[in-house]
N, C-alpha and C positions, 0 to 999 in steps of 0.2 A: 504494500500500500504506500503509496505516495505519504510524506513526511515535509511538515514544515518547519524549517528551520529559528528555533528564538535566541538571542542574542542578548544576554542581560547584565546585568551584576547582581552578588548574593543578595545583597542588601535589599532587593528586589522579589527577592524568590517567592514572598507569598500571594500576590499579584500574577509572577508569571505563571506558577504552578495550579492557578484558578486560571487563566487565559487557555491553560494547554486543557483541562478538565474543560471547561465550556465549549472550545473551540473541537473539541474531538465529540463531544455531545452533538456537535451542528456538523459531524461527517469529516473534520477535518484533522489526521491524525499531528503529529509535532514531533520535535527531536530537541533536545536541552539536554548539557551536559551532564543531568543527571541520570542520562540513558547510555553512561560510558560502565563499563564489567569488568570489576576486577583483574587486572595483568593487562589489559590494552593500555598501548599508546596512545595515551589521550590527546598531544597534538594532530595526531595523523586522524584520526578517529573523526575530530568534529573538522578537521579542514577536510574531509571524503562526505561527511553528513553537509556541509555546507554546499559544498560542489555536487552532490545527489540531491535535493533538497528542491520543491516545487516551487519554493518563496523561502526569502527570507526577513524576517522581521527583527529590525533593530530598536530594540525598547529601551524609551531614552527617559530618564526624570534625574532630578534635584541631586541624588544619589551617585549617580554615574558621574557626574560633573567635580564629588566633592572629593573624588579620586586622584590622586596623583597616577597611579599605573592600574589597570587593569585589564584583564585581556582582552574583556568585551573589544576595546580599540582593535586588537588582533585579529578577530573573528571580521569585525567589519572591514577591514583590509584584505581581508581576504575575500569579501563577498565583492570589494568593488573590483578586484581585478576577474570576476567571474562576471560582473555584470558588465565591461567594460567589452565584452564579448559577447554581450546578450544583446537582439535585435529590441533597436530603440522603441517599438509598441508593444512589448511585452512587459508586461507589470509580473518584476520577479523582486525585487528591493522593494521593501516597505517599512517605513517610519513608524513607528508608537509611541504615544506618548501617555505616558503611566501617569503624569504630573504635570504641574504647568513646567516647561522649562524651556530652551532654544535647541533645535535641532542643529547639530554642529556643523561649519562650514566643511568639510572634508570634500576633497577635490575628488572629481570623479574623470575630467577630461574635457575636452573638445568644453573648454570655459564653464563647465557645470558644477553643481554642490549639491551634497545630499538635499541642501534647503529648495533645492528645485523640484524634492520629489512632495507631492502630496502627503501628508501622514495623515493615520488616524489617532484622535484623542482616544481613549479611555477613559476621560473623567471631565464632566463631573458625573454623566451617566454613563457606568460600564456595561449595561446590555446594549442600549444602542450602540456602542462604538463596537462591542462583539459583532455583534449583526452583520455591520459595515466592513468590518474588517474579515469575516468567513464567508460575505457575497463577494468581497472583491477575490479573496484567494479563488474560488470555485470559478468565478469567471474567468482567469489568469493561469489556470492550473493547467499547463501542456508537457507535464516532465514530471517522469517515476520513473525510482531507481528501488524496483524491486529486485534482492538478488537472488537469483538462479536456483534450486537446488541442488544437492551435490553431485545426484545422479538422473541420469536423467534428460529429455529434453526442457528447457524450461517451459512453464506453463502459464501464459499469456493472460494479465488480467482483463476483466472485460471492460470495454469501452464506456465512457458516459454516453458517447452518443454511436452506438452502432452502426456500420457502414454497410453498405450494402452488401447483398452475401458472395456478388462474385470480386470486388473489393476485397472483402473480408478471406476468401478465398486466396488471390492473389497473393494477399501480405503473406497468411498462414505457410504456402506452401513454399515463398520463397526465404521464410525466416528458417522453415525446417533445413531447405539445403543450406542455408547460409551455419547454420548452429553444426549442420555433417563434416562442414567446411571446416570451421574452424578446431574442431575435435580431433580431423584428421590434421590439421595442424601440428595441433598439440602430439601427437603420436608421430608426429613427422621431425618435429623439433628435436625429441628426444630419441630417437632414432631412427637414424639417415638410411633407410634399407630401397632395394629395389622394388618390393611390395607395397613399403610404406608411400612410395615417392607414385607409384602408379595410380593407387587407392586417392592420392590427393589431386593428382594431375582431371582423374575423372569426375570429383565431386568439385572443382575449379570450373571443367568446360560443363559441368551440369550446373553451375550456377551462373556462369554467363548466358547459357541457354534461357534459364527461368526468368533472368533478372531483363532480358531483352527480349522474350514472350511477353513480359507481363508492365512492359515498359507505361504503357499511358494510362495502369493504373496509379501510377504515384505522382507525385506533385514532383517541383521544380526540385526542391530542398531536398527532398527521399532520395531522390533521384540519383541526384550528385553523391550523394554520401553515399547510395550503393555503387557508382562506379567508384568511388575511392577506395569502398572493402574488394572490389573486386581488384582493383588496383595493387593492393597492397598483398592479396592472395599472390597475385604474379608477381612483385619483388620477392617473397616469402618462397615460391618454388626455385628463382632463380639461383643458379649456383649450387644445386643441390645434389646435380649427376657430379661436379667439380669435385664438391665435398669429399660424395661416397667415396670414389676414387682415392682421393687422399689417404681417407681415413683404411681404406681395403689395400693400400700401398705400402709394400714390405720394408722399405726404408723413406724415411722422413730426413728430409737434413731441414735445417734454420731457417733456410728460406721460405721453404713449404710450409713448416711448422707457423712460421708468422702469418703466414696467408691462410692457415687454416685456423687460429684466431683470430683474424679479421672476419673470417667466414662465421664463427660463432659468434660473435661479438654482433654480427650484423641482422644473424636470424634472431639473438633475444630482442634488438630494436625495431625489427620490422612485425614481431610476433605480437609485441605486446600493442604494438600501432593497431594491427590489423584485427587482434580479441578484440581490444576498446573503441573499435570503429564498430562493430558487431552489436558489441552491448549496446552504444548510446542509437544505434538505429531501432533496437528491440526498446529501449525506452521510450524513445519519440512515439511508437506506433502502441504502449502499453498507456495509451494514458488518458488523462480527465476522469479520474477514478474516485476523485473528492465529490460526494453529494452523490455518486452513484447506488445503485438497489444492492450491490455486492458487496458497500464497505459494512463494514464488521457492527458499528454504532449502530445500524437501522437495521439488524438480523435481532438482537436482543438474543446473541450467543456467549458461548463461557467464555470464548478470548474477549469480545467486549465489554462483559461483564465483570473479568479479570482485570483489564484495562483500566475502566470505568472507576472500581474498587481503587487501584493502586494509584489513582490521578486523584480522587476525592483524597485520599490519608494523606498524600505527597502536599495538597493544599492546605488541609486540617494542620499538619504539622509545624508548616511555613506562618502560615495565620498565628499560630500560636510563638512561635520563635519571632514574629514581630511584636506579638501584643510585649515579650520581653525586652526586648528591643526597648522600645517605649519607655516601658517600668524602671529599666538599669538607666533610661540617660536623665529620665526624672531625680531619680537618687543622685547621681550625678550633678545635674545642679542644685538639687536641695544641699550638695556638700555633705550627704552623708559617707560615701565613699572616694578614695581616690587612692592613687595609687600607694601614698603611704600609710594605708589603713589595713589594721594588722587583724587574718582573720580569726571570727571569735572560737573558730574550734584550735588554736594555735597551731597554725602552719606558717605564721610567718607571715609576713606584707602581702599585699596584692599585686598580682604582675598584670599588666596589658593584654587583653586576648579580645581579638576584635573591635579594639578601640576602646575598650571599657575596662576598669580594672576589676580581677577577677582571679580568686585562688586556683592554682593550677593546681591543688589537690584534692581537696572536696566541691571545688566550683561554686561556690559561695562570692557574691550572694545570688550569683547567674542560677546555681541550681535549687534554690529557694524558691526562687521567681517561676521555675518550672512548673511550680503544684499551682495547680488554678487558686486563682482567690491571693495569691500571695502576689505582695508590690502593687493592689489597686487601692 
């Protein structure tokens, strides 16, 4: 299912964590880094979720501004050199504004700022500004990056708006050769044999066949990008009878040897060109899936209801870590705490933990403030 991307600071989380819960109510799923799983690479992780992502929305308030460093800046740098590639009438960047604040000058190119893009408010009414903000995603929504499974051909989600069946035909039979294609790739990369190299040579001319039978079902843009996978299939075979040879040849000297690492060197760069021309063609044609009858919010099934559950606690939690929030910077200026205030179970002074001072061993008086009722 299609994923949209939000862009926040902590300080924000109980806001954005009701945005992802309401907005996936109204059919639209989200990604926030709190959808990263233990042992991953969390840089790589949300810059692949950002780059996959149907929208992305950059949620700006009071908070964000009062930061010296945060990543949020990161994430959004990263989306403008993605959209800085995006065609200029596609609404894929989208402004929020949590609070009153100013949407940052951040240079986009060709003399623009994010302040040129439309945002929507959040407040002072947060269902109308949901509303506005899950009609414009679903209008906008031309990009899902559902991954594959492991074995298997993948299995094409279904359209919002269904094409015609000999359309719908066309695509199917030519994503099947194109997915044969690339598999025999992958068993061709890894090894150069005379069966393997024939096996690819025949699902290449079967896919030019299909791809130029079924030409004036696709549009301008499909179009090009299937001659480019087809393109890139034929650099991918080239050089491969050179290879074998090499490789099947009883003496190697230096020179050989170096040419037969350029030759590997070249098929992981043209392999991994010619998979990810594959996928992002299988995305284009898998999509407008937000607000469709197949997303999971409008079945009232266990993974939506799972969902549902785990997005309501994830809100419940944040709501309540801000009502603390509040309580500790009250205390704060009341001047009942600060950092030289020594806590009452004796552990010694208060150190800084999120801006507030706070015992690092019993969490006092942060974990006081956690039991309802306490610090109002």
């Amino acid at each position: 299912m299609a994923h949209v991307f939000i862009s926040y600071v902590r300080a924000d989380g109980d806001k954005v964590d009701k945005l992802a819960l309401d907005l996936y109510r109204a059919g639209i799923d989200t990604w926030t880094d709190r959808d990263l799983r233990p042992g991953e690479r969390w840089k790589l992780k949300i810059r692949q979720a950002i780059q996959q992502g149907a929208s992305f929305l950059a949620c700006f308030s009071p908070e964000v501004f009062a930061r010296d460093r945060t990543y949020m800046y990161e994430e959004i740098y990263t989306a403008i050199e993605i959209l800085r590639q995006t065609p200029g009438d596609r609404t894929w960047f989208i402004p929020v504004r949590l609070a009153t604040c100013e949407v940052p000058e951040f240079e986009i190119g060709a003399g623009l700022t994010l302040r040129d893009f439309q945002w929507v408010d959040l407040f002072p009414d947060w269902e109308p500004g949901v509303a506005t903000l899950a009609g414009t995603i679903r209008d906008a929504l031309t990009h899902v990056a559902t991954p594959p499974p492991a074995v298997g051909e993948p299995r094409l989600p279904p359209l919002r708006h269904e094409p015609p069946a000999a359309d719908w035909e066309a695509w199917r039979s030519t994503w099947t050769v194109l997915f044969q294609l690339k598999v025999a790739g992958e068993v061709l990369f890894t090894d150069v044999s005379a069966n393997n190299l024939r096996r690819y040579e025949e699902l290449l001319d079967s896919a030019v066949h299909k791809v130029g039978a079924s030409a004036f079902y696709f549009d301008r843009d499909d179009f090009e990008q299937l001659e480019a996978i087809l393109k890139g299939g034929l650099r991918l075979r080239h050089g491969k009878t050179h290879l074998m040879q090499l490789v099947l040849g009883k003496e190697v000297d230096g020179r050989t040897l170096d040419l037969l690492k350029k030759q590997v060197a070249s098929n992981v760069a043209m392999f991994e060109v010619f998979a990810q021309l594959v996928v992002e063609l299988r995305d284009r044609y898998a999509a407008r899936t937000a607000g469709a009858n197949a997303h999971p919010a409008w079945r009232d099934d266990a993974r939506s209801q799972r969902r549902i559950a785990a997005l309501g606690e994830a809100a419940a939690r944040s709501k309540r870590r801000a009502e603390i929030r509040t309580a500790a910077e009250a205390m704060v200026r009341r001047g009942e705490v600060s950092l030289t205030t020594a806590c009452p179970r004796g552990h010694g002074t208060l150190r800084e933990w999120e801006g507030f001072p706070r015992c690092w061993t019993c969490g006092w008086p942060w974990k006081d403030l956690d039991e309802p009722g306490k610090g109002e």
